[in-house]
N, C-alpha and C positions, 0 to 999 in steps of 0.2 A: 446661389446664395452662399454656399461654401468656398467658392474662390473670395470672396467679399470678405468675410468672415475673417480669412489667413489674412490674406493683403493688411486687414484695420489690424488685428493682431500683429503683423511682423511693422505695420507701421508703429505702432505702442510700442514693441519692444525697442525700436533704432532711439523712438525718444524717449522713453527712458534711458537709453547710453547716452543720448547728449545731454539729458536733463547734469546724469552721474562725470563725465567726462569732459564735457567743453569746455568748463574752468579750468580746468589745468593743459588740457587744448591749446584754451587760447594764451595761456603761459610760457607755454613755450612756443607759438608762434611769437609774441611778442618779444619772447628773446631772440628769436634770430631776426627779426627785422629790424627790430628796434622803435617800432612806431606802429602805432597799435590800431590805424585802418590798415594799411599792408597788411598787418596779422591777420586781421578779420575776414578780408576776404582769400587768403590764402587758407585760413580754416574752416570758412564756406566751402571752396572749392574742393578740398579733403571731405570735410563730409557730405557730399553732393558725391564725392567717389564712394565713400562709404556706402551708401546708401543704395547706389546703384550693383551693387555687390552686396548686400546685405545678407540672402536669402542662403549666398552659398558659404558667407561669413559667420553663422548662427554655430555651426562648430568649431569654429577659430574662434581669438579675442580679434574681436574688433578694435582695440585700443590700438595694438598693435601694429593693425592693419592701417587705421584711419592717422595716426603717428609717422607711418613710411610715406603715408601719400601726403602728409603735410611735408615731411623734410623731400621728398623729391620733386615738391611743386618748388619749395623752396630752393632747392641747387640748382634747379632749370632757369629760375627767376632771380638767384644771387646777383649778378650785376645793375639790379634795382632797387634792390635794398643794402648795397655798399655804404655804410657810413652809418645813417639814423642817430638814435641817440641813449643814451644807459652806456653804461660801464661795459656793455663788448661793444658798442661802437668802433671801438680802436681793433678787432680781430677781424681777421678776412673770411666772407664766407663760409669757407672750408672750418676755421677752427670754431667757428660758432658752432654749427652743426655738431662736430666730434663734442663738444665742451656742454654743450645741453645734453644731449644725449649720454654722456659719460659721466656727467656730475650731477646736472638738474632732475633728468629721468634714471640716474641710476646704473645704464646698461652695462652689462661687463666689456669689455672691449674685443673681444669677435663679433658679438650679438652686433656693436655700434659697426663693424667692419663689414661684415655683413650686410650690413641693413643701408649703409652709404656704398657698398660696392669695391673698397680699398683695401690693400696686406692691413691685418694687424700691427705693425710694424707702422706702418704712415699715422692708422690714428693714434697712436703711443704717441708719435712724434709732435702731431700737431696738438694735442690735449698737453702736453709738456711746455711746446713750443706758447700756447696761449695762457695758460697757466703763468706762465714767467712771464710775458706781457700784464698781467693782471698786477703779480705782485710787485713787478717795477714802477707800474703805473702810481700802486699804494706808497711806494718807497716815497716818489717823488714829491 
């Protein structure tokens, strides 16, 4: 009965992190696909990793966690959400990522380097580089 007990327990606590979490989730999945079924199941499939890892996550943030396994479902699966549609349509995989993560979610830029794998130096580059995309775009 005490394994039961933990299991419905640690099940309640992951949903309440989605209850708290998913909307902004799926916010930023829908900024880097740009089309908002791609988003969905790409933030199904992050929290289905979340969850599978939950137990040993309860001392981590799981935000955090469930956040990398969205952006690295997403760079594995960049060449299928090439293009879509919103104002980063026009940015390449690469700079969505750096540009959500840098601007949308905040992160300082080693935590963003870090957390996609690349120098500091790159994501400078490309968050600059897409940035100046953005406001040419406005120019025009």
């Amino acid at each position: 009965m005490r394994a039961v007990d933990q299991q419905s327990g640690s099940y309640g606590e992951f949903e309440a992190f989605v209850a708290g979490a998913a909307g902004r989730l799926l916010h930023v999945a829908v900024l880097l696909t740009g089309e908002p079924e791609p988003a969905r199941r790409l933030l199904a499939g992050a929290l289905a990793r979340t969850y599978a890892h939950w137990r040993r996550l309860r001392a981590d943030d799981p935000y955090d966690f469930t956040r990398h396994e969205l952006c690295t479902a997403f760079a594995r699966t960049a060449w299928r959400h090439h293009g879509g549609t919103g104002v980063l349509a026009r940015l390449s995989p690469q700079e969505r990522l750096v540009l959500v993560l840098r601007l949308y979610e905040g992160l300082a830029e080693e935590v963003t380097a870090a957390q996609l794998g690349m120098p500091v130096e790159r994501v400078r580059v490309l968050c600059n580089r897409a940035v100046s995309l953005l406001r040419a775009r406005e120019a025009a």
